[in-house]
N, C-alpha and C positions, 0 to 999 in steps of 0.2 A: 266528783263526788265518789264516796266509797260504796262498794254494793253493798245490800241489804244484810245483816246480820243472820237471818233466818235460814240461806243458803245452807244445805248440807253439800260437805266437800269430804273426799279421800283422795291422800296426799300420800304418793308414794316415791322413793327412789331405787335407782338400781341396785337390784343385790348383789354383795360383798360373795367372792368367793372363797368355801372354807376351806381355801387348799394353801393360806400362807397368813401371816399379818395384815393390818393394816397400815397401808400408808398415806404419808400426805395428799395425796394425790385422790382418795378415797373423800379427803372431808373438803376437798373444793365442794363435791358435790350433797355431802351430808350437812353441812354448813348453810349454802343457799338453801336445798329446801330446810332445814328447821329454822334459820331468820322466816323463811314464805309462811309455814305453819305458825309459828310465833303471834306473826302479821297479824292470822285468820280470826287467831285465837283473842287479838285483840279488840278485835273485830265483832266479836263475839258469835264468829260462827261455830255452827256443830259440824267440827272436823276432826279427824280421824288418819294419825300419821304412822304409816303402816311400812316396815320392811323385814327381813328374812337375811339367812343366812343361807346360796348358794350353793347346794351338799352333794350333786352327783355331779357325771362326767368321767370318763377317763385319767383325766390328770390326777383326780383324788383318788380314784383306785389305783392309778399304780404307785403315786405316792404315798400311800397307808403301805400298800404292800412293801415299800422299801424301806417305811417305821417300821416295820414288823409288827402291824397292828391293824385293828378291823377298820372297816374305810366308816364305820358306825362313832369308832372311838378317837378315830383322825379328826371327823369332823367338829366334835364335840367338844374337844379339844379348841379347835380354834373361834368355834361358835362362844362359847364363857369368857374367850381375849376379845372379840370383838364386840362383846355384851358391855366389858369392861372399859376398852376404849373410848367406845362413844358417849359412854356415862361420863366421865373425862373430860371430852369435851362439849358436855350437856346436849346433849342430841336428844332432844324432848318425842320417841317414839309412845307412840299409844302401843305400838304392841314390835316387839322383833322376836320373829318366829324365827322358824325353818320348812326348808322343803322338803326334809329327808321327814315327812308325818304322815299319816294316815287320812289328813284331812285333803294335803296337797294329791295324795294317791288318788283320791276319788273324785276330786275336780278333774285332775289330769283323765282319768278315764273316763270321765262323761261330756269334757270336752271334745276327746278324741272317737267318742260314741257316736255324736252329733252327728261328726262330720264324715263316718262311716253312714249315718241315716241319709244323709245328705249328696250321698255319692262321689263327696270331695277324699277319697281315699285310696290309692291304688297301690297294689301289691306286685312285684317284678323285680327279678332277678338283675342285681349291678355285679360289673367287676370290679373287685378290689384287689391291693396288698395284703397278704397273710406272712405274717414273720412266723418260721416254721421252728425257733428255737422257742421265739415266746408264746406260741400256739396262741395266736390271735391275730384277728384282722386288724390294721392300724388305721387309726386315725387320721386326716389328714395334718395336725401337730406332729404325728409321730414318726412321719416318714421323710425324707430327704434325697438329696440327687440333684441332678444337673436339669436347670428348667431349658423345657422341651424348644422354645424360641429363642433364646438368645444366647441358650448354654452357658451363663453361670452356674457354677459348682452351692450346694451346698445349700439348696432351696427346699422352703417349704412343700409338702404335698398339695395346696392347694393354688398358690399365687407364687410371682416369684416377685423381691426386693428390686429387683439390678431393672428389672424393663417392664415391668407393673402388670405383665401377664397373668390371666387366671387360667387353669385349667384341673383336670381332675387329676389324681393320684397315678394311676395308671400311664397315663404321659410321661410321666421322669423318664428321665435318661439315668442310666445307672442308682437307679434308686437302693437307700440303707434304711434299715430298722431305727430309728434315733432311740428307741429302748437298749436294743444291742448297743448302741455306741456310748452311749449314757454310762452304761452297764460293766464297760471295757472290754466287752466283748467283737468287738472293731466293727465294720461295716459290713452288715450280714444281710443279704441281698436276699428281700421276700420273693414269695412267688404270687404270681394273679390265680384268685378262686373267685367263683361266685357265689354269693349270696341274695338269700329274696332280704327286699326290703320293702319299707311302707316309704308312701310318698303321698303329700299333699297336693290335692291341684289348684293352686294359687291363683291362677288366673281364672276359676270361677267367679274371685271374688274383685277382678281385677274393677271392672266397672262399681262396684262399692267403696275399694280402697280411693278411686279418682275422685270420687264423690266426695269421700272424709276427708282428705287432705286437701284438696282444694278448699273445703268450708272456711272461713274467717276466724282466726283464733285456734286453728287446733295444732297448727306449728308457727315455727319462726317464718319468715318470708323466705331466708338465706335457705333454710331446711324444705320448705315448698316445693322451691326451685330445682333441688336434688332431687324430691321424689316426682316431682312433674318428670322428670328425665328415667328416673326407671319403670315407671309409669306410661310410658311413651314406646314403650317393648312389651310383647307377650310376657308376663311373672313365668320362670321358672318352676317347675315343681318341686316340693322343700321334703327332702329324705328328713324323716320325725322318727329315725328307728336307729338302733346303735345294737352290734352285737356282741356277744357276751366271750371274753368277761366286760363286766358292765357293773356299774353301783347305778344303778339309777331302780325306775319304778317298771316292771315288769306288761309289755304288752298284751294287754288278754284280746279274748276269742279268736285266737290264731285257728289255723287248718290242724287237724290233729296231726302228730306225729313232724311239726316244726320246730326247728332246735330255736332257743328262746332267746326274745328281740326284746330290746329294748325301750323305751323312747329317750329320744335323744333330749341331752338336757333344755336347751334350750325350748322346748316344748314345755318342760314342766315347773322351770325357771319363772317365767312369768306369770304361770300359774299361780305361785306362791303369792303373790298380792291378792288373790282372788284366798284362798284357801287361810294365809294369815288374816286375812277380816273375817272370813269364819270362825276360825278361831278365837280370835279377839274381842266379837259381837256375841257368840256363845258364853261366854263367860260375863258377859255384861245383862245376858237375857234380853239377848236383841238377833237381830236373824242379817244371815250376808244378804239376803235377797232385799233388806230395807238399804243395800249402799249398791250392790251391784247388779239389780233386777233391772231390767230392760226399761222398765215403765220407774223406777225410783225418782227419779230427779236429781239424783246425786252428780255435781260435778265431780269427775272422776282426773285428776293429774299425776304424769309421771315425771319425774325428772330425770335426765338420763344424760350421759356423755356423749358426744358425737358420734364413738366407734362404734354403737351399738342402733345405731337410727336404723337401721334396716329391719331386725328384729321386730322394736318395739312401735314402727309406726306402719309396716307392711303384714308381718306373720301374727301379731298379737293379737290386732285389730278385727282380722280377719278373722282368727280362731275365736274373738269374742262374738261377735255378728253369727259366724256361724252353730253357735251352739246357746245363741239366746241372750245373750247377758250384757251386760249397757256397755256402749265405748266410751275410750277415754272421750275428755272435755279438749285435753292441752297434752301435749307431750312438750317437755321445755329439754331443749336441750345447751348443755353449757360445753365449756373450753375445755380443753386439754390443761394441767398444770406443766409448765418449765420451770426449772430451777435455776435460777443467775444466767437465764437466756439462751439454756439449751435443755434438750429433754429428757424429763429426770431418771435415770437411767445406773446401774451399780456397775459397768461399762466406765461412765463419764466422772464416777464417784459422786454423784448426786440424786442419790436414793437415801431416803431418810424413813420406816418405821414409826407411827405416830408413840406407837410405845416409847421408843428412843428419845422424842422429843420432848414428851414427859418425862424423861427421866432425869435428862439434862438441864431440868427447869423452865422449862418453856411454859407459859400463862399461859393454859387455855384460851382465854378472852383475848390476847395480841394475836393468835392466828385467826378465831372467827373474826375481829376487828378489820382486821389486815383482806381477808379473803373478801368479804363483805363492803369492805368499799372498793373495793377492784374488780367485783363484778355487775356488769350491765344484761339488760335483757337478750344480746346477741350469744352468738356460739362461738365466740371470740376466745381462744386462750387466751391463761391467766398465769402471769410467772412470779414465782417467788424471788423475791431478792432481801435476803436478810438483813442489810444496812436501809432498804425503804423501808423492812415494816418496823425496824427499831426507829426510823425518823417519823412514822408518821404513826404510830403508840405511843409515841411520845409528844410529837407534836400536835397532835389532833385530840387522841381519847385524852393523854395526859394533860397536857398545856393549855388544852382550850376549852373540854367541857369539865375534867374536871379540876381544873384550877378552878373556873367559875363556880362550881359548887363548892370546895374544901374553902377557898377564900373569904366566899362571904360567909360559908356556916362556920368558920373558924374566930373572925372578926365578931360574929355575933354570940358564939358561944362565951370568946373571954371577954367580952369588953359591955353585952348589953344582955348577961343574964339568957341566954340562947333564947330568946322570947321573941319571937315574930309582930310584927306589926300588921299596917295595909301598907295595900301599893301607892306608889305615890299618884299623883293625880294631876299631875302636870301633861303637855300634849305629847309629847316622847312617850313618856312613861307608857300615856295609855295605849300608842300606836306601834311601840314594841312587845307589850303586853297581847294585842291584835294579831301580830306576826307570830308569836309563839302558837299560836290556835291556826289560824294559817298555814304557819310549817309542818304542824301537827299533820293537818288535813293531806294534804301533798307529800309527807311522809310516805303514811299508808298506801295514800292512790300509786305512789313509784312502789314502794314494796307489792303492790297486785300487780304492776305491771311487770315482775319479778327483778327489777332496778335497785335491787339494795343500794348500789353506787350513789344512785340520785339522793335518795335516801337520807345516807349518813350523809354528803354533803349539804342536804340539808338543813341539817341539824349541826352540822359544823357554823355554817352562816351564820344561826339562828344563836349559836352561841358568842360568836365573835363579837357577833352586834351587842349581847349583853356584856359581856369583857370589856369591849368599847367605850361602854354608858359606864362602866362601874369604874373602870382606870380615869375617865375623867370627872366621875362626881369626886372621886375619892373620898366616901363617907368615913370611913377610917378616921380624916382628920377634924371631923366635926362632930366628933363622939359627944365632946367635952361641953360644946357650943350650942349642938343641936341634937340632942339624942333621937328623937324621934324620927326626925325629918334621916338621919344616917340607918335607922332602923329601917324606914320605909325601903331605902336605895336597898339594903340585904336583904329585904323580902322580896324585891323585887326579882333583883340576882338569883337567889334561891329558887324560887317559881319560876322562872327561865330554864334553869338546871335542872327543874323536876320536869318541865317538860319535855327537854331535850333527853334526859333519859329514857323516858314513855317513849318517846321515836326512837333511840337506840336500843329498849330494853329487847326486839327480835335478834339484834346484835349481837351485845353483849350483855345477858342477864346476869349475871353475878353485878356488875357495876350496876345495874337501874337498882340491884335490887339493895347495893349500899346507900343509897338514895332515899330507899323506900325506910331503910333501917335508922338512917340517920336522922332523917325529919318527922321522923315520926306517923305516916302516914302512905297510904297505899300511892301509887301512881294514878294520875288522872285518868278517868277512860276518856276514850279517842272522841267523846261530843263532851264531856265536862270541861267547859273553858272557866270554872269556880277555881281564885286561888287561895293557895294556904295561908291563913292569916291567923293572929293573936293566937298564936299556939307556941307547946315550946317545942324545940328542937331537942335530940340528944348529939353525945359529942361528937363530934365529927374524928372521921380517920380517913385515909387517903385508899381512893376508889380502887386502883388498879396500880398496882407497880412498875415502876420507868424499868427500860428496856435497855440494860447497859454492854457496853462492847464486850464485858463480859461473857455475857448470853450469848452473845451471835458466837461469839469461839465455843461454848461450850457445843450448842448446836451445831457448826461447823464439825466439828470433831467426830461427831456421830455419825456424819454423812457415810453411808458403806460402797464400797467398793464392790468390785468384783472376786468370788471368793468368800463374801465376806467381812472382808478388812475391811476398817475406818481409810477413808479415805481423805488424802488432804483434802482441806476449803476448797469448793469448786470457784471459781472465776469466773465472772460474767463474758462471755463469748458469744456470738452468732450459729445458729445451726447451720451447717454447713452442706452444702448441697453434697447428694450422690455423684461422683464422676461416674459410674459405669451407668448412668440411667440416663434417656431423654429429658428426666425431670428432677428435680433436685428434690431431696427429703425424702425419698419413697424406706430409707428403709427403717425398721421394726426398731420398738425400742429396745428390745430384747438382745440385740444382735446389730446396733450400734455402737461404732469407735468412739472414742474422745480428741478431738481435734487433734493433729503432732503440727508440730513448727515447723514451717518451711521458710529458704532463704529467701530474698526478693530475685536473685538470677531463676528462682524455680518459678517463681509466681509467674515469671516475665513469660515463660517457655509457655502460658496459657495464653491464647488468643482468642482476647475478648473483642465483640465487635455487637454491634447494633444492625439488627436485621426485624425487617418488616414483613407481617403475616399477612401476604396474598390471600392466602385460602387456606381454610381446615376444615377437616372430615372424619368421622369416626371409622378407625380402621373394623375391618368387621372381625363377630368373633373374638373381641378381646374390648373388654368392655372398661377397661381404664385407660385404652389406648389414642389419641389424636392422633394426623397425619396432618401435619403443617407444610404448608410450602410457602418459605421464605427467603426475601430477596437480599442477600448480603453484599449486593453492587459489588456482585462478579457475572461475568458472561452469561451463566443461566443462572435461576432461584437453585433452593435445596431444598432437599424433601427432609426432614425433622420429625421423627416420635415423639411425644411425649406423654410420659403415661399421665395424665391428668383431667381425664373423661368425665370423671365424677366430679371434677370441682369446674369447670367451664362448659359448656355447649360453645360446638366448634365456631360456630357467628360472633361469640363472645368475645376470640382473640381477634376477629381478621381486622386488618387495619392498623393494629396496635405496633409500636415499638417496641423490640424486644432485647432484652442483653441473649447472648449467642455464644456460647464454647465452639470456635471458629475450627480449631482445630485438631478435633477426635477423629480414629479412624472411622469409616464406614462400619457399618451391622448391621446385618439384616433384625428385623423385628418382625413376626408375625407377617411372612411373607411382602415388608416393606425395606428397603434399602434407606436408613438413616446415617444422616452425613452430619455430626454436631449434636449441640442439645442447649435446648431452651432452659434459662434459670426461674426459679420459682423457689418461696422461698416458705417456707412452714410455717401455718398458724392462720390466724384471719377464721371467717364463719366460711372458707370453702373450703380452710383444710391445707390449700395451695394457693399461695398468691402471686400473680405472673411480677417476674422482676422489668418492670417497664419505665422508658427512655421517651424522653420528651419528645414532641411530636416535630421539632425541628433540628432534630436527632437526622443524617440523611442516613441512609441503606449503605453496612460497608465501616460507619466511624470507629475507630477504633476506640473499646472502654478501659478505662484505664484507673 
């Protein structure tokens, strides 16, 4: 059964940052929630689809500065394209703010008030990186150097790629400015200063967070299970302060005479769903406190990507709890996008611009179509392959539901006066007629369970079966013989069609709603099982347009490069493990190759073998790190890294079979000695999935 209609919900997603375009990658998740919203609204709930545009941080201040322009006028700039976009591709927001506003300014500081009343606030001097040419302290994005454990060159300030180490800035080994180098100014080596900062103390509220996350329904199980795991450690204290230069919102009641701090974006980031319903309800002559007061009853959902789960379901949570104001209901989080089976990336030339894709001719409706039946309720990545969704736009939306609608509204507009009859009355008739109201129902309950997938399948079924019934009445040929009785079979057909739109219309609303245009009447709501009869149709025109090879080249062609440049058509490939890491896939998508060809004598020089996982343990102090010991049926086990902490609890591998890079030199790792490295392959709801061999696989087999 569907829940009640009366339910008040705020439906939000992650906000877009204004420091670039957007891309595909952006509307996997713009996509699912507006089909979820769609859903609600069909539903007849009072709901409320709320997001923002992203506008402080670092990265936008020093990219306005390198536009030569106000980081006010930077943002603004890209806030009107992303306005533009998602109208585009009908992204039904009730309201899209920002957070560069005066509304988000004073939630930001009365959240951050709270939790100064509250004693969750301490202030204490860190060392950082100060670049003495750019007269500021850098960020951990901004700094680079050799990471402190395993000595790869060319690491981030705060984690490194090569051996999945985290640590702080100050660590590097020959650390450079990445502003200087950006810059051409070569590798200009900061110096360590101190500065005070504010810090949250997180584990106040650690016994709360165990509490929410644990309840039934507020994550996925896959996502549970990760924060049961950081949840299992003292929380960290969370630095919420950034020093200037700075675009962000200004720290008050500081000590007098301190030079002026910030709050780090990600504090006031979140904020923005709090402050755009402000917004949004003021202008309605309705108050935020009737969707986010403590006592409301508002279910409150966020939908979000994997990368950012830590954020929104540890620091968010907590900041709302402690400053009064209701928690989320559900935090949903979805997949990653790949593009032709690797990650989309201007590196791999498979980075696409949704602007671009518009440009090139790309139908709105075939990418939500497309997206929309490929995603389930897990956190499973979703990959684009241009020849599936031109096969299944064409094969599905086109060929199946709406053949069934343009065929029979076609046959009935020229041959019987477009005039509706009743349904026929025979026992099919009435028992497909049954299913239609049926599918209806189990539509919706999969779109709450956020299953669009189940969904449009559906309503794929639900249409076939009338395809079915109508290919073999073949009313068409008993026009002459039997008009009526052919009338009934097209009203039939027709009210098949109008329902399966009503299920597809969170989909794809442009099509339900040629549907709606065509026959002349609204879609049914979700308990009206009443069909259209003895009425007329108007002419019919064809729903959505086929998707031809044409398209996918022009698309194709648009893909950009690095630089830049259009890139050739990418080629559907495998992601291909990290060799310099314990773990395959660790690194960034920013700073990811695109596969080269090698001969099969080089492939060969790799020694692949099957080794079983005795025992694993989290190496300490480095919290994406395992310590495997595995037995590769030689004289002793090996002891094996693998940075993939966050995606398995050590108990999870022992036992298993394992594919094994046999033949790497030794490195140390975070004061461990690894000999090899375990495969694991990218994607799946852990992020990492171990590359595992059958269990009569023995210790030692060579893989091949």
């Amino acid at each position: 059964m569907v829940s009640p209609p009366a339910m008040r919900t705020l439906v939000t997603m992650a906000l877009p940052y204004a420091n670039g375009s957007l891309h595909l990658g952006h509307f996997v998740e713009a996509i699912q929630t507006d089909v979820y919203v769609r859903a609600l609204r069909a539903l007849g709930r009072d709901v409320a689809f709320i997001c923002a545009d992203d506008m402080h941080g670092t990265p936008i201040e020093v990219n306005a500065a390198k536009a030569g322009v106000p980081p006010e006028q930077f943002v603004e700039r890209y806030h009107r394209e992303h306005r533009e976009d998602y109208a585009a591709f009908q992204i039904s927001f009730d309201e899209f703010y920002k957070t560069h506003s005066e509304e988000n300014r004073l939630h930001t500081q009365r959240i951050y008030r709270k939790l100064v009343e509250r004693g969750s606030v301490e202030r204490r001097d860190v060392e950082q990186l100060f670049c003495e040419v750019d007269r500021r302290f850098l960020p951990d994005r901004y700094v680079r150097g050799q990471c402190p454990v395993c000595g790869a060159k060319d690491q981030y300030g705060d984690s490194c790629e090569v051996c999945g180490s985290t640590y702080e800035p100050v660590q590097l080994k020959d650390p450079y400015c990445a502003i200087c180098k950006d810059a051409g100014r070569g590798e200009v080596r900061p110096v360590v200063r101190r500065s005070a900062h504010y810090f949250v103390k997180l584990s106040q509220y650690q016994d709360f967070l165990r509490e929410w996350t644990a309840t039934p329904g507020r994550v996925q199980p896959e996502i549970r299970a990760f924060l049961a795991r950081w949840l299992a450690e003292p929380l960290k204290d969370w630095d919420i302060s950034r020093d200037e230069p700075y675009f962000g919102f200004e720290i008050p009641d500081r000590p007098p005479g301190e030079e002026k701090k910030y709050f780090y974006v990600w504090l006031d980031a979140p904020t923005g769903y709090l402050s755009s319903t402000d917004h949004w309800a003021r202008k309605r002559g309705r108050t935020v406190e009737e969707w986010w007061g403590a006592d409301s009853g508002t279910e409150i959902i966020h939908f979000i990507g994997k990368d950012i789960v830590y954020f929104h379901t540890l620091f968010w949570p907590a900041m709302l709890h402690a400053s009064g104001w209701r928690v989320p209901a559900h935090v949903h989080v979805h997949g990653m996008l790949t593009v032709e089976g690797t990650k989309m990336s201007k590196t791999r030339g498979t980075f696409i611009n949704a602007r671009d894709c518009l440009d090139a001719g790309l139908a709105p409706e075939w990418l939500r179509f497309y997206f929309a039946a490929n995603l389930g309720p897990s956190a499973s990545d979703i990959d684009l392959s241009l020849s599936e969704m031109k096969n299944r736009v064409n094969g599905e939306l086109l060929n199946n539901v709406g053949n069934l609608a343009n065929r029979a509204q076609s046959i009935l507009w020229k041959s019987l006066s477009g005039n509706l009859g009743l349904l026929p009355s025979d026992s099919e008739a009435v028992a497909l007629w049954n299913q239609a109201s049926l599918s209806r129902a189990h539509a919706m309950e999969a779109y709450l369970r956020y299953d669009s997938r189940s969904a449009v399948q559906t309503a794929l079924a639900l249409s076939a079966a009338a395809n079915e019934r109508l290919q073999r009445k073949q009313p068409w040929k008993i026009i002459s013989s039997d008009a009526e009785g052919a009338r009934r079979e097209l009203t039939l057909a027709i009210n098949v069609a109008r329902t399966c739109a009503a299920m597809l219309q969170p989909v794809v609303p442009r099509f339900a709603q040629g549907i709606v245009e065509q026959t002349g009447a609204p879609l049914p709501a979700v308990t009206d099982n009443k069909p259209l009869e003895e009425t007329n149709i108007r002419e019919p025109k064809p729903l959505v347009r086929k998707m031809e090879d044409d398209d996918v080249r022009k698309l194709t062609s648009r893909f950009v490069g690095e630089g830049g440049a259009a890139a050739e058509a990418p080629r559907s490939a495998p992601a291909r493990p990290d060799a310099a890491s314990g773990s395959a896939g660790a690194a960034r998508e920013a700073t990811s190759e695109g596969p080269r060809e090698i001969s099969v004598e080089q492939f060969g020089e790799i020694d692949l073998r099957a080794g079983k996982v005795l025992a694993a343990e989290r190496v300490p102090k480095a919290d994406k790190l395992l310590k495997l010991t595995i037995d590769l049926g030689e004289a002793a086990p090996r002891i094996i890294v693998s940075g993939v902490a966050q995606a398995y609890r050590p108990e999870e591998l022992v036992g298993r079979t394992v594919a094994v890079v046999a033949n790497l030199p030794k490195k140390p790792l975070r004061g461990v000695e690894s000999h090899g490295m375990v495969l694991f392959a990218t994607g799946g709801p852990r992020g990492f999935t171990v590359v595992e061999l059958g269990e009569d696989v023995q210790p030692g087999a060579k893989v091949k």
